[in-house]
C-alpha positions as a Markdown table, in Angstrom:
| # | Residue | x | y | z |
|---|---|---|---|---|
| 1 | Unk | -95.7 | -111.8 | 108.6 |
| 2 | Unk | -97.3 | -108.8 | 107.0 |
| 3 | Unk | -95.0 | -106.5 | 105.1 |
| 4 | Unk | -93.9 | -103.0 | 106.2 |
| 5 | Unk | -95.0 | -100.0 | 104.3 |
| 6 | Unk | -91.9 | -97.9 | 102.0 |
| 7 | Unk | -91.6 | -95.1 | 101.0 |
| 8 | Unk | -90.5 | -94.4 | 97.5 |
| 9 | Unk | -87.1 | -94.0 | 98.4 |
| 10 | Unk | -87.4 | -96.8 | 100.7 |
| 11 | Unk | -88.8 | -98.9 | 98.0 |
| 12 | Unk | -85.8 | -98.0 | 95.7 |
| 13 | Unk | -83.3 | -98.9 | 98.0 |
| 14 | Unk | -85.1 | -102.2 | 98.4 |
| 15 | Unk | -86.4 | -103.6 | 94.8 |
| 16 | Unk | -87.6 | -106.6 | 96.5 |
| 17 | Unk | -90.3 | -104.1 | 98.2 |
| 18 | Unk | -92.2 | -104.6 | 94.9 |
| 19 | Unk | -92.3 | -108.6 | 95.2 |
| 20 | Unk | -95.1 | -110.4 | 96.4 |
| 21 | Unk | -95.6 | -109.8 | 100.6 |
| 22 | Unk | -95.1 | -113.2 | 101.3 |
| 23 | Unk | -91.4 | -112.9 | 99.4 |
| 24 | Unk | -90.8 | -109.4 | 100.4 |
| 25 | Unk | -91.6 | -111.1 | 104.5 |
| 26 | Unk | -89.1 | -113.5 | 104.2 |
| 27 | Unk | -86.3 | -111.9 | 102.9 |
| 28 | Unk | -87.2 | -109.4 | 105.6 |
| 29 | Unk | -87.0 | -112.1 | 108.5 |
| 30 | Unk | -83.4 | -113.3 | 106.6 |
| 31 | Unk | -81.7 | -110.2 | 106.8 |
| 32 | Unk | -83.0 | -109.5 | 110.3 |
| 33 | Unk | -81.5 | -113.2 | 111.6 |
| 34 | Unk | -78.2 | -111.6 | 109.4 |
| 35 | Unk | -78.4 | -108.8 | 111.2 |
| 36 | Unk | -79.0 | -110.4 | 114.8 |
| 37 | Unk | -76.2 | -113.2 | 114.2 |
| 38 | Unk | -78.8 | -116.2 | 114.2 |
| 39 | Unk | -77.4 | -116.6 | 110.5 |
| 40 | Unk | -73.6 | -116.4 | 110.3 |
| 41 | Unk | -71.5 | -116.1 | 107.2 |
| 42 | Unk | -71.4 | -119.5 | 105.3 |
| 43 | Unk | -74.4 | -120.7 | 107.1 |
| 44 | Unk | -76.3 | -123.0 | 104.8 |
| 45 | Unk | -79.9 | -122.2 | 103.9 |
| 46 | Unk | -82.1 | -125.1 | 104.0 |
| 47 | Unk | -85.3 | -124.9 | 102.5 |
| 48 | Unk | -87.0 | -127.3 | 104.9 |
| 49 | Unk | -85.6 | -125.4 | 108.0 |
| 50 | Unk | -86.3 | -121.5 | 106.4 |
| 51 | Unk | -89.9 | -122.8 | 105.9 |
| 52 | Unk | -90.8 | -124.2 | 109.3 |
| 53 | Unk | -88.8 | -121.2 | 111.2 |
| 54 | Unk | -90.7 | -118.4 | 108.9 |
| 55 | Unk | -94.0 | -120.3 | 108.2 |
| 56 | Unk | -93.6 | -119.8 | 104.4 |
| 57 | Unk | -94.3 | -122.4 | 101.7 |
| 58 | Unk | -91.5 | -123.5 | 99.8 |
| 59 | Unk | -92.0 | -121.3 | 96.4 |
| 60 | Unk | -91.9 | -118.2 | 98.7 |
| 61 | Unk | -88.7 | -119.3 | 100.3 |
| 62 | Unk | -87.3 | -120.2 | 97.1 |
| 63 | Unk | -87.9 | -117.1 | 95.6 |
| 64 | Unk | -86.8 | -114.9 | 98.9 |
| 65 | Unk | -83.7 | -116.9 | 98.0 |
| 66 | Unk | -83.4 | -116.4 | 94.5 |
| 67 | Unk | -84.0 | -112.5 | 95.2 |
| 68 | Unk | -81.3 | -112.5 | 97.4 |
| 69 | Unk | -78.7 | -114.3 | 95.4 |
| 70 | Unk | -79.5 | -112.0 | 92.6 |
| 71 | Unk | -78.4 | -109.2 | 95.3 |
| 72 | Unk | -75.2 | -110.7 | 96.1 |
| 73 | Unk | -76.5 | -111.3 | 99.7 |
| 74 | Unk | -76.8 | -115.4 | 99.0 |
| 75 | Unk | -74.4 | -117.3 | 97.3 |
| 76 | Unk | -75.2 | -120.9 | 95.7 |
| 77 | Unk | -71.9 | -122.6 | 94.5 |
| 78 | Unk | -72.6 | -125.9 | 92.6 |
| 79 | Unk | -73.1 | -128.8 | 94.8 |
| 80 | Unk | -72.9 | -127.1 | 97.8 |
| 81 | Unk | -76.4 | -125.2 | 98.4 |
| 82 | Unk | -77.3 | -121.9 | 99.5 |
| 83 | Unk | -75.3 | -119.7 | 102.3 |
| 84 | Unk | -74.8 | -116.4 | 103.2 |
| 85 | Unk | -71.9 | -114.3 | 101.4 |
| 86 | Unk | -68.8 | -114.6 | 103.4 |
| 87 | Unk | -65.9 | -112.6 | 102.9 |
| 88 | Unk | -62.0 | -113.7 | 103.2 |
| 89 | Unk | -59.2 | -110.7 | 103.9 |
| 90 | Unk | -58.8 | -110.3 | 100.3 |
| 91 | Unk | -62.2 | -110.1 | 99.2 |
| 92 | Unk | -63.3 | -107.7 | 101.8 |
| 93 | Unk | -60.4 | -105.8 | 100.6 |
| 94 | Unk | -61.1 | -105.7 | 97.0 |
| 95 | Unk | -65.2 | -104.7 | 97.9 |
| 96 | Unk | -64.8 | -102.0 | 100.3 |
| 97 | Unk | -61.7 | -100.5 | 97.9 |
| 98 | Unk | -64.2 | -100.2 | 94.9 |
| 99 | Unk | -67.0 | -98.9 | 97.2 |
| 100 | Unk | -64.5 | -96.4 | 98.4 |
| 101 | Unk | -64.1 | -95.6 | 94.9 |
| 102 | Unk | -68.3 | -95.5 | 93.7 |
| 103 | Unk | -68.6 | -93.1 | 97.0 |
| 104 | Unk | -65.9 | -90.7 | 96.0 |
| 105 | Unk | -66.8 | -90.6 | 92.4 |
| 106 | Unk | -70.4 | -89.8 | 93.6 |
| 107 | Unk | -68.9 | -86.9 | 95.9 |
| 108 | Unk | -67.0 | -85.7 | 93.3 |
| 109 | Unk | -69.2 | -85.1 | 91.0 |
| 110 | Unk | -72.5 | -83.8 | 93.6 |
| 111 | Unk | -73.7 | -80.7 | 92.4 |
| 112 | Unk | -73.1 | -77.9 | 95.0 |
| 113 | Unk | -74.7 | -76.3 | 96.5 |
| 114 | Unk | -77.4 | -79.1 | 96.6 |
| 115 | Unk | -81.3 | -77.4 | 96.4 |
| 116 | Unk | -82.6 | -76.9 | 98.8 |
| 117 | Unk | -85.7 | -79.6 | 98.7 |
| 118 | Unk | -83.3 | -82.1 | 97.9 |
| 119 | Unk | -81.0 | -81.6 | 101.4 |
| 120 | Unk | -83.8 | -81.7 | 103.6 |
| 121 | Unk | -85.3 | -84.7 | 101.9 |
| 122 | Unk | -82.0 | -85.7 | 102.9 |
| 123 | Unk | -81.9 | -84.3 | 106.3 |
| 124 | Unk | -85.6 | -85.9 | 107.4 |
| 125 | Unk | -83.9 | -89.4 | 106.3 |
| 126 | Unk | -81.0 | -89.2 | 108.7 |
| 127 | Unk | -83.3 | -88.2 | 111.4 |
| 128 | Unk | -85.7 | -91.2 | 110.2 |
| 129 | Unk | -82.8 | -93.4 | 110.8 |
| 130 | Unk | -82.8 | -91.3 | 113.9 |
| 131 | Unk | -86.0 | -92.6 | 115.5 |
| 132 | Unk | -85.4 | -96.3 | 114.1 |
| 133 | Unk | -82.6 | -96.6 | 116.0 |
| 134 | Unk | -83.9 | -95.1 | 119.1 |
| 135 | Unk | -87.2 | -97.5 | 118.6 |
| 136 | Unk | -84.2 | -100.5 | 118.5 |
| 137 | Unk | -86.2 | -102.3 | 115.9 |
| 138 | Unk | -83.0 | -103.4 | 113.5 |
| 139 | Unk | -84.8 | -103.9 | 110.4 |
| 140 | Unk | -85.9 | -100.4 | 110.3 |
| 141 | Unk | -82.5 | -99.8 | 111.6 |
| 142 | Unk | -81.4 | -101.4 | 108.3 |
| 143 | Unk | -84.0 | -100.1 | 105.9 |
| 144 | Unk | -83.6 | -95.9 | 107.0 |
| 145 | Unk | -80.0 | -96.9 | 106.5 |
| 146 | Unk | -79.8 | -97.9 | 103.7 |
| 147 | Unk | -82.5 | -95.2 | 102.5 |
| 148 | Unk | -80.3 | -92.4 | 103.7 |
| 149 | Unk | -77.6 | -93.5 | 101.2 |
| 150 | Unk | -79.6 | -93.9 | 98.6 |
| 151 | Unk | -81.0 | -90.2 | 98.6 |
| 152 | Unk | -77.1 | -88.7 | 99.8 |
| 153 | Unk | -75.7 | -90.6 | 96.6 |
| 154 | Unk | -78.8 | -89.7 | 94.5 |
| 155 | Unk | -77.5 | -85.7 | 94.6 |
| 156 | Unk | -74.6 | -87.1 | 92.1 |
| 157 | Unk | -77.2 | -87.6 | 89.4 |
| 158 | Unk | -75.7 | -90.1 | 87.8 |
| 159 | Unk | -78.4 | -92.9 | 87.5 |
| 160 | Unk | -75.4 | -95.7 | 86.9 |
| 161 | Unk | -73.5 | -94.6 | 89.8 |
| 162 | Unk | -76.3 | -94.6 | 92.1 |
| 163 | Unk | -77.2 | -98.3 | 91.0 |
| 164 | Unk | -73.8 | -99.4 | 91.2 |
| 165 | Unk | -74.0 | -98.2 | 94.7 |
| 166 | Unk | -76.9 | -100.3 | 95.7 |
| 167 | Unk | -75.8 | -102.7 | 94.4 |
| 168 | Unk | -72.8 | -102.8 | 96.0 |
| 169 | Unk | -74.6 | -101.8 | 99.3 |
| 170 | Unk | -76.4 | -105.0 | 98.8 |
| 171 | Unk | -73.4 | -107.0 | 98.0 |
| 172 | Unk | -71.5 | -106.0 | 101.4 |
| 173 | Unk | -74.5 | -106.1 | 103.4 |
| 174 | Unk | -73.2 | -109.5 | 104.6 |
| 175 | Unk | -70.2 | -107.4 | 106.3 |
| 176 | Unk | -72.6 | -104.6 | 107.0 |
| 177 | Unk | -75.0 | -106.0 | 109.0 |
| 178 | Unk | -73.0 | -107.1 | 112.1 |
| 179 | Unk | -72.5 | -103.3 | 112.8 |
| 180 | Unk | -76.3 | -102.7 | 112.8 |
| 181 | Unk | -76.7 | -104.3 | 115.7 |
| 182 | Unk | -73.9 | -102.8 | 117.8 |
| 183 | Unk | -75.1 | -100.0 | 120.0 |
| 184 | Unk | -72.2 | -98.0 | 119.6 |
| 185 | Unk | -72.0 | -98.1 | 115.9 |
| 186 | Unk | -75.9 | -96.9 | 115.7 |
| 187 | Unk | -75.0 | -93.6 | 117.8 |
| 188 | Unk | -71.9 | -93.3 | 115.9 |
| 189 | Unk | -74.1 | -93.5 | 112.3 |
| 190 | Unk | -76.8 | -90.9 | 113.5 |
| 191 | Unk | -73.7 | -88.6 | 114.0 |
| 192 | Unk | -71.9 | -88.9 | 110.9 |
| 193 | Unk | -75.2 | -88.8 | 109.1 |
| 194 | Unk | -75.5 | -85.5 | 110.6 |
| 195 | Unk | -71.9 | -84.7 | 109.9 |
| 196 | Unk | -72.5 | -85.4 | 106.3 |
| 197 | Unk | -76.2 | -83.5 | 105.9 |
| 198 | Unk | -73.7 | -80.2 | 107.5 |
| 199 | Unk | -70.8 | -80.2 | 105.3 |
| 200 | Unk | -72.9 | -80.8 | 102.1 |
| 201 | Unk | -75.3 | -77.6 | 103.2 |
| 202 | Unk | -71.3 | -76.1 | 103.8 |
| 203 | Unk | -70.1 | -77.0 | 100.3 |
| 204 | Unk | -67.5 | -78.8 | 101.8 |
| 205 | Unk | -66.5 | -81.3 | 99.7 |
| 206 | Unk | -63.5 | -82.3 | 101.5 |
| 207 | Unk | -64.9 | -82.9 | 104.2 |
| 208 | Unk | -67.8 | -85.0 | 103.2 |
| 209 | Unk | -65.8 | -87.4 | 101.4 |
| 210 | Unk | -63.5 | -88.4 | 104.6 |
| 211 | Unk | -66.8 | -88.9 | 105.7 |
| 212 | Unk | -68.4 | -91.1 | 103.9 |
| 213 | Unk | -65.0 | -93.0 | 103.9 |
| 214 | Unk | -64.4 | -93.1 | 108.0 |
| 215 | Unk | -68.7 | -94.1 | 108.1 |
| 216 | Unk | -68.2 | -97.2 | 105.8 |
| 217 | Unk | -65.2 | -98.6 | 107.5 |
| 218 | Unk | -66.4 | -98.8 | 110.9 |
| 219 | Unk | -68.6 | -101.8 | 109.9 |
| 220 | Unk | -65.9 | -103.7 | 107.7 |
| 221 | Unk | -63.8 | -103.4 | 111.2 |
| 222 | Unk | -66.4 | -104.9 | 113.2 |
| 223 | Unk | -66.7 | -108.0 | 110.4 |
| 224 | Unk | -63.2 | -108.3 | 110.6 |
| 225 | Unk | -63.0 | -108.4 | 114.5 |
| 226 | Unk | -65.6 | -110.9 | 114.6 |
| 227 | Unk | -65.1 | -113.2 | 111.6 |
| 228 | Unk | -61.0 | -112.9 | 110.4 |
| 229 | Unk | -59.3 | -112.2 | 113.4 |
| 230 | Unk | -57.6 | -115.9 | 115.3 |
């Protein structure tokens, strides 16, 4: 498996870009069977099996796992081994109300108008995300995704906002990643990407927020469909 290339943006919204490429691989070929639904929530993560389906020697997988417990993606509760995050009502609740709350902080306090440079960088990262859907390849799917964000919460300037964004992008990516997958919810993304790229060049605060807030629902709908609903 040979790593991708990043971008810097790319790279910030993915620290595990800097690990080695065998690491980096792995964790790539685990959040694409996340993504896919070959790995479901609570799944267990066997070294033996990760390194015969990925070809990876054990160290590698271990650290691809440690990487992605540190993230929040992987969970290892004592005596029971390493699975995949998985999220009850109230949990889901409790995440996606503070996320709602790090997003409109970060909109709240975005410097508009936004320069110029800045909302086209931006702008050629929605339509990145754009072409990766259109390619279908759902890691890049993923990865533009997740880029976007980065760079549309960067305007707040607030370097512990932004982190505490990732992170918590990272943390829900367990929810998330059902909806990357689902045709639908690509073409709905590329449109409210758009959406948001046009009310921040209109100043309109307002409008943006309900935004960002209708965008990061759709996917903790589709977890809840699929995984809490009898």
């Amino acid at each position: 498996m040979s790593p991708s290339k990043t971008s810097g943006a790319t790279a910030g919204a993915f620290p595990h870009a800097l690990l080695p490429a065998q690491v980096a691989a792995v964790i790539a070929a685990i959040e694409t069977d996340i993504i896919r639904g070959r790995i479901l929530p609570r799944n267990r993560l066997i070294e033996d099996h990760l390194m015969e389906d990925y070809d990876a020697k054990r160290h590698v997988v271990r650290a691809a796992l440690t990487e992605l417990q540190r993230l929040g993606v992987v969970v290892k509760p004592p005596h029971l081994g390493a699975h995949v995050r998985r999220f009850d009502e109230s949990s889901l609740h409790a995440l996606y109300q503070f996320r709602a709350v790090l997003h409109g902080a970060a909109v709240a306090i975005m410097p508009l108008p936004v320069d110029a440079a800045r909302l086209a960088a931006v702008e050629q990262s929605a339509q990145v995300h754009g072409q990766a859907v259109a390619s279908g390849d759902l890691i890049a799917i993923h990865r533009a995704n997740m880029a976007f964000h980065r760079l549309l919460f960067g305007l707040c300037d607030n370097p512990y906002l932004e982190e505490s964004i990732r992170l918590h992008d990272w943390i829900s990516f367990p929810a998330r990643a059902y909806g990357i997958a689902d045709p639908q919810a690509q073409q709905l993304a590329c449109a409210e990407h758009a959406a948001m790229v046009a009310a921040i060049r209109a100043c309109d605060r307002t409008q943006l927020d309900a935004l960002t807030r209708t965008h990061m629902n759709r996917a903790r709908a589709l977890y809840v469909e699929k995984f809490l609903v009898c």
